[in-house]
Structure formats: C-alpha cells, structure tokens
Backbone as JSON, one array per atom type, in Angstrom:
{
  "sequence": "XXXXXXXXXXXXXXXXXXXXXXXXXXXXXXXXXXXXXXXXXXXXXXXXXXXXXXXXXXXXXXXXXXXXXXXXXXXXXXXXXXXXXXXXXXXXXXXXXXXXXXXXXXXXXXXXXXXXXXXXXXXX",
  "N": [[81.7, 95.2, 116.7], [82.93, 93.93, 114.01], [86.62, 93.36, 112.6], [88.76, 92.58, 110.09], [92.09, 91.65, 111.47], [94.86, 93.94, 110.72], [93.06, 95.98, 109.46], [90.77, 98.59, 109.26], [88.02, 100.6, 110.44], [87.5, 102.14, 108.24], [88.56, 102.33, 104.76], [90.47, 103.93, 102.31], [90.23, 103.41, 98.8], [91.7, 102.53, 96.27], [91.99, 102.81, 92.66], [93.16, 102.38, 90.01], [94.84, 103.85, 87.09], [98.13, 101.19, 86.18], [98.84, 99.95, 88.68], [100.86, 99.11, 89.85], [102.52, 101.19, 89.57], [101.78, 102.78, 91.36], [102.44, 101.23, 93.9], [104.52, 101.05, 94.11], [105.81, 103.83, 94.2], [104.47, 104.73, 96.61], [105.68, 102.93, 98.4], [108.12, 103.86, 98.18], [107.94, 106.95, 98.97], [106.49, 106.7, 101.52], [107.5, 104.07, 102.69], [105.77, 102.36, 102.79], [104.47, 98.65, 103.71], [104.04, 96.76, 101.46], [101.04, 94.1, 102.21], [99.01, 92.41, 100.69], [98.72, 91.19, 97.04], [96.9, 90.57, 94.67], [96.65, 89.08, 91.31], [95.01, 89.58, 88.46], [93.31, 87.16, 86.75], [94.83, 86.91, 84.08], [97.15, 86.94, 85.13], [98.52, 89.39, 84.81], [97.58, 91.78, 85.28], [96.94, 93.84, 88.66], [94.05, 93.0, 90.82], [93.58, 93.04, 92.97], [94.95, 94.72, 96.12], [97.11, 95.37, 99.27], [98.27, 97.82, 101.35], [99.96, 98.69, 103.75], [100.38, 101.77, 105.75], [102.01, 103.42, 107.79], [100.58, 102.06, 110.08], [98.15, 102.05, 108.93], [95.75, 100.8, 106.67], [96.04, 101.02, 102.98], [93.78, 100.31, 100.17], [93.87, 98.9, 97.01], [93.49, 98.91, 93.14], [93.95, 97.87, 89.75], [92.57, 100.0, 87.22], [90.05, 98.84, 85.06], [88.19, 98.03, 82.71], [85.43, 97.41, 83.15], [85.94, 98.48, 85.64], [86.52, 101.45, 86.07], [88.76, 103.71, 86.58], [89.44, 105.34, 89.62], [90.47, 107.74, 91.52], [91.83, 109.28, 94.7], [92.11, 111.87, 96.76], [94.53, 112.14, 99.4], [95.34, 112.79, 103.27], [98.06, 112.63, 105.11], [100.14, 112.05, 107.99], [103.24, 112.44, 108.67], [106.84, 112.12, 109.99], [108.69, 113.88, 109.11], [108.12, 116.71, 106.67], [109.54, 117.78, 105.27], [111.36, 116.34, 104.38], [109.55, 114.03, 103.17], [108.2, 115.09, 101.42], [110.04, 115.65, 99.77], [111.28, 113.33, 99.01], [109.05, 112.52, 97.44], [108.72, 114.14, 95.76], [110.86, 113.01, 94.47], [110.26, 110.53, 93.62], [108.62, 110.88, 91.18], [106.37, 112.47, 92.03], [104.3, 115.25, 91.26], [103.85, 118.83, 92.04], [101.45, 120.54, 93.62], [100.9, 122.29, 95.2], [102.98, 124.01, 97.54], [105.29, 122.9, 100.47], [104.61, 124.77, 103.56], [104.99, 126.51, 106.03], [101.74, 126.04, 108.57], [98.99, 126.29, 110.15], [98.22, 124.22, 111.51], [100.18, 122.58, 111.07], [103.41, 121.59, 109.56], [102.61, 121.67, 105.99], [102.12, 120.55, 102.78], [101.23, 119.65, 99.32], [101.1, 116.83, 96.64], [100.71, 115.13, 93.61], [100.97, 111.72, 93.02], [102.04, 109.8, 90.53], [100.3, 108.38, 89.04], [97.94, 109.92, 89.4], [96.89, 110.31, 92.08], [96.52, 112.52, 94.82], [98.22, 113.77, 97.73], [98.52, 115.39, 100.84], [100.65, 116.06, 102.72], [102.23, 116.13, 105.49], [103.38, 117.15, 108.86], [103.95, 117.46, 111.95], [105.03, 120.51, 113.78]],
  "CA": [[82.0, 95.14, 115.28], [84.33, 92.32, 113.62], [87.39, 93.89, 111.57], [90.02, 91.48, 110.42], [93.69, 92.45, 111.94], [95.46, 94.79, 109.68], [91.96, 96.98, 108.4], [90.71, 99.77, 109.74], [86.97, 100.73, 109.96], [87.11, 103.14, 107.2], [89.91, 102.45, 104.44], [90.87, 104.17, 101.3], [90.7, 101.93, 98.19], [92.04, 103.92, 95.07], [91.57, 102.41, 91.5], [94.1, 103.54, 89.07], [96.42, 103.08, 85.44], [99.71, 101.08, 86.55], [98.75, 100.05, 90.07], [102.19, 98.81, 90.17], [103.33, 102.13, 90.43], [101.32, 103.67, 92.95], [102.57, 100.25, 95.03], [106.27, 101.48, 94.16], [105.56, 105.21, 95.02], [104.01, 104.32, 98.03], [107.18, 102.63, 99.39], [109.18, 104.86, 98.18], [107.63, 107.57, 99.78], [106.2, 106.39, 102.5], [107.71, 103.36, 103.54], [104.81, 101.82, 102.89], [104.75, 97.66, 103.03], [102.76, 95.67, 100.38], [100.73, 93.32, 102.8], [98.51, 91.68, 99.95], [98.72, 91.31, 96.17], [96.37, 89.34, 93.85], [96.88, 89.0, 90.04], [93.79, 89.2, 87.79], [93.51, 85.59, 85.6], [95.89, 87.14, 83.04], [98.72, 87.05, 85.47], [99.58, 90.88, 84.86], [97.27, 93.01, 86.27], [96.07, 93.98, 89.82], [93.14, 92.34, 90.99], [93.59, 93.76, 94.84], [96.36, 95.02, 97.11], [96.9, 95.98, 100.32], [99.3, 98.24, 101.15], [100.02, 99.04, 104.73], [100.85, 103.18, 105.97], [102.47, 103.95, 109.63], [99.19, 101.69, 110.48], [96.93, 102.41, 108.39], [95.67, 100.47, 105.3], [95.26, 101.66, 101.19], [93.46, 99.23, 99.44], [94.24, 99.69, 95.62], [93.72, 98.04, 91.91], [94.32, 98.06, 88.1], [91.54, 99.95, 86.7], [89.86, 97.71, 84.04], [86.81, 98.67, 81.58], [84.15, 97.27, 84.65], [86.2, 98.95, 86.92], [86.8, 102.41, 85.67], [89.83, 105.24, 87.39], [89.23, 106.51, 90.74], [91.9, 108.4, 92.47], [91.5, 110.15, 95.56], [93.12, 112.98, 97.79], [94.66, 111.68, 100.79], [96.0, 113.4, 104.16], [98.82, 111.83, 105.83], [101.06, 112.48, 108.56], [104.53, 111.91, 108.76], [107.3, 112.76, 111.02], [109.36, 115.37, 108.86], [106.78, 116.93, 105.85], [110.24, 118.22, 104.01], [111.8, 114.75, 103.72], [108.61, 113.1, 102.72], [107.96, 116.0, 100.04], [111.52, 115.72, 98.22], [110.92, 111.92, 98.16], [107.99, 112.41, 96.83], [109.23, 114.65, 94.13], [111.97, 112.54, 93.34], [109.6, 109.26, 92.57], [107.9, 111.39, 90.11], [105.51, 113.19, 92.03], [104.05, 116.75, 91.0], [103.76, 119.63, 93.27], [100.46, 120.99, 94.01], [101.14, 123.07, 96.55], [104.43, 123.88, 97.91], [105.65, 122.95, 101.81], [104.81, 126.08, 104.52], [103.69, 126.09, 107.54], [100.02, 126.13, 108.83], [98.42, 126.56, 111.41], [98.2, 122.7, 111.99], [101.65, 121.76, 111.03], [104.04, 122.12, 108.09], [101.78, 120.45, 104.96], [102.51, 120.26, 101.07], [100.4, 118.9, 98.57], [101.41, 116.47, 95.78], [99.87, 114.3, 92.89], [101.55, 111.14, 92.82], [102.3, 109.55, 89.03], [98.64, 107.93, 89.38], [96.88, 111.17, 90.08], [96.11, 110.58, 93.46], [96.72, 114.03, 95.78], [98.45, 113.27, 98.8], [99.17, 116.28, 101.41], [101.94, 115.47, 103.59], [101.9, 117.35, 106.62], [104.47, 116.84, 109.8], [103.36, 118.74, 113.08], [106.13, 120.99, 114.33]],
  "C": [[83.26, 94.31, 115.09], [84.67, 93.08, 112.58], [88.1, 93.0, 111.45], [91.56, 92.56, 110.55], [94.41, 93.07, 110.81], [94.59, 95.8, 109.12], [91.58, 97.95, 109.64], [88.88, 99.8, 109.76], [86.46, 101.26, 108.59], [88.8, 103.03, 106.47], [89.73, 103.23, 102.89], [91.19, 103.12, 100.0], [90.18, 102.73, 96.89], [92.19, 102.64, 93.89], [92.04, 103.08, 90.52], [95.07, 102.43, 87.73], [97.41, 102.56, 86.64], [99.63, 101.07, 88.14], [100.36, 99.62, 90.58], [102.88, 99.68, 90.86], [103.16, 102.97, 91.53], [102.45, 102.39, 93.95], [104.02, 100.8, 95.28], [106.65, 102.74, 94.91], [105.66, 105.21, 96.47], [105.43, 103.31, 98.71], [108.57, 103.09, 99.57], [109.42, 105.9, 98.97], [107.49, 108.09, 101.16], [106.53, 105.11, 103.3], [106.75, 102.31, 103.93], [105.41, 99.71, 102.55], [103.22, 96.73, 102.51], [102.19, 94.46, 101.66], [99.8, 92.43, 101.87], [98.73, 92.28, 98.64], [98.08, 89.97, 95.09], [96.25, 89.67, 92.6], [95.49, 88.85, 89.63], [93.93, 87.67, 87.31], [94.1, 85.55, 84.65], [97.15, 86.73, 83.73], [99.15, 88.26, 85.43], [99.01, 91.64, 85.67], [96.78, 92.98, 87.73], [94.95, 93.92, 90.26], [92.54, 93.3, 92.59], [94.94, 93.5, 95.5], [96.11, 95.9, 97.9], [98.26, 96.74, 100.62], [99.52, 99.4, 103.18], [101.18, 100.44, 105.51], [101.17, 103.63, 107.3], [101.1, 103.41, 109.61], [97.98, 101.62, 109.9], [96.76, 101.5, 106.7], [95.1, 101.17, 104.24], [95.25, 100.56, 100.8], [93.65, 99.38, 97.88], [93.77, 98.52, 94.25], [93.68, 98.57, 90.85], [92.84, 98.28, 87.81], [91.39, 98.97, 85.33], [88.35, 98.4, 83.34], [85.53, 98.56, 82.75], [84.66, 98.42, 85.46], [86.93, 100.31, 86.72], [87.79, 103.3, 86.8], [89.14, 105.29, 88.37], [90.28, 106.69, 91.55], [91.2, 109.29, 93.9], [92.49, 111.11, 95.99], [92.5, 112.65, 99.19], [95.63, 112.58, 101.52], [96.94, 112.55, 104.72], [100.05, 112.82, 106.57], [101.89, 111.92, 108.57], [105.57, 112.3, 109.94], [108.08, 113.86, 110.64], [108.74, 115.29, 107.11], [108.22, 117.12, 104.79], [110.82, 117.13, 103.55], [110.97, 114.04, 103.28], [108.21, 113.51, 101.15], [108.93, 115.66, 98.96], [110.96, 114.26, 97.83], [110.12, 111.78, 97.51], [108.12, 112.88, 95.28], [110.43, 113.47, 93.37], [111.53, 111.0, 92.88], [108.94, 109.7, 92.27], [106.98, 112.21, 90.42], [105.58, 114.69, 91.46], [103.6, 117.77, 92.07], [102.36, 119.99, 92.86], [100.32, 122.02, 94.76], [102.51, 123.0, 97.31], [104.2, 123.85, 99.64], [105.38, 124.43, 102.32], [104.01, 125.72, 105.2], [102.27, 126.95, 107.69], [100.11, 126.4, 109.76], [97.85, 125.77, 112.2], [99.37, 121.64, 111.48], [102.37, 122.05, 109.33], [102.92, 121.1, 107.07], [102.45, 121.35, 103.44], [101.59, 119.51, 100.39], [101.25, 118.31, 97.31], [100.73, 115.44, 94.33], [101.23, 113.08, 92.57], [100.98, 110.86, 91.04], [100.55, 108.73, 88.7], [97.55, 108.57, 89.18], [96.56, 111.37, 91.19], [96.9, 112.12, 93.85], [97.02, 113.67, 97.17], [98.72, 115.01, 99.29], [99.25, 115.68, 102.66], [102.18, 116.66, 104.41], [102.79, 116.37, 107.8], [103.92, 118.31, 110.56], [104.62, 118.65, 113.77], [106.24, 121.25, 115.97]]
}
C-alpha cells in the first residue's frame, strides 16, 4: 500500500464553524504543527488543512452549505493528562468529564470551542 509521508492509513478529518480555531486550539493544546493550509477561492475560508499530532495527522475544513458540520470525538495520548487538560481549559475548552485515574491511565474529556470531544489521557 502507497501512503504519502506525513498520512497515516486511517486519519481523522473533522469539518467545522471557524476552522481557524480548531487550527489555533490544536497548537495550543497540543503542540500541534499546521503542515498544510489551502484557502477556498474567496481567500477566507478553509478549503483543507493538515495539522500534524505527536505523529499523527487531523485533516480539517470550513464547513460550507455542500459541506455541512462534522465534529468528532478523538482519543489522544499525551505525556502529562493534567497539563494538557488546564491548557485545554484555558484555550476555551469545556469540561466533559473531569481528570481521574482509570484503569488505563489518567484521562479527561473535553469539547474543544468547535465541538469536537477530545479525551486526553497520559499513562501513569
């Protein structure tokens, strides 16, 4: 099987209001870096972006009337779940679920400003 360098077999590719700010979130958060960004033919909105996660790519764009909302809920690991959580809260996310440990590592759930549902989990 032929992938091009940077993709994954299986990627996440979320469709949301204000893709801008997921892109902002997402580096806020996570440290994430923008690896592609293409402008619709207006010049403003998000067409497609890539957005590269400890390895892993989110593909993302500006919903549009064709291309109606879809958010998902994503898992991600990190290396400490309580520093990923505050950041999370403090670029706007909403709690969902508060930090405690599991029984597969500390996890938290959050809805970034987007809607998506991220739970952020760090194995102790």
């Amino acid at each position: 099987m032929k992938i091009p360098d940077g993709h994954q077999a299986i990627m996440p590719y979320l469709i949301v209001e204000n893709a801008e700010k997921l892109i902002d979130f997402a580096q806020q958060v996570f440290n994430a870096n923008l690896n592609s960004k293409h402008l619709r033919d207006n010049g403003k909105t998000i067409m497609h972006a890539e957005l590269q996660i400890s390895g892993s790519t989110v593909m993302l764009a500006e919903a549009t009337e064709q291309w109606k909302e879809h958010t998902a809920t994503l898992f991600i690991y990190v290396d400490n779940a309580d520093e990923t959580f505050n950041k999370a809260i403090e670029a706007g996310a909403e709690v969902i679920l508060e930090l405690r440990n599991q029984e597969y590592g500390r996890s938290g759930g959050v809805a970034d400003p987007c809607g998506n549902i991220w739970w952020i989990t760090s194995i102790q």
